[in-house]
PADREN-56339 format. One record per residue (C-alpha): residue in one letter; x, y, z. Coordinates in steps of 0.25 Angstrom, whole numbers. Example, Ala and Ser with C-alpha at 12.3 -4.5 7.8 and 13.67 -1.06 7.14 Angstrom:
// residues 2
REC type    c1    c2    c3
REC    a    49   -18    31
REC    s    55    -4    29
END
This chain:
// residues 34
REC type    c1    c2    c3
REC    x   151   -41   155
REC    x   138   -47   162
REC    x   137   -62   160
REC    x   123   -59   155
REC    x   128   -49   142
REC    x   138   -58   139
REC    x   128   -70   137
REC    x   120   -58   129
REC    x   132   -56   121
REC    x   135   -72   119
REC    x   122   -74   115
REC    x   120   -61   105
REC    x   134   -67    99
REC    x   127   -81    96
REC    x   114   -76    92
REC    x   122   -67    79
REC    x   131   -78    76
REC    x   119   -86    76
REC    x   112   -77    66
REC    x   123   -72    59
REC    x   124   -90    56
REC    x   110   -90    51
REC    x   111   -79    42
REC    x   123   -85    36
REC    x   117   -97    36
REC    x   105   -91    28
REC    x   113   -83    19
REC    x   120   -97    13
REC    x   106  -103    12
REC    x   102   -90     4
REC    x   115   -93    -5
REC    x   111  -108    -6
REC    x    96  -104   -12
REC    x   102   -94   -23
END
């Protein structure tokens, strides 16, 4: 693997983890306000 796909790949993985977080987060704030 290029050093370039793999910073890709690195920074694809943080980016869905990031977002999978955030939706999480707003799901338990969704709870919180029912």
């Amino acid at each position: 693997m290029k050093k370039g796909q793999t910073g890709e790949l690195q920074t694809a993985t943080k980016l869905s983890s990031r977002i999978q977080f955030l939706l999480l987060n707003f799901q338990i704030s969704n709870l919180q306000i029912w």
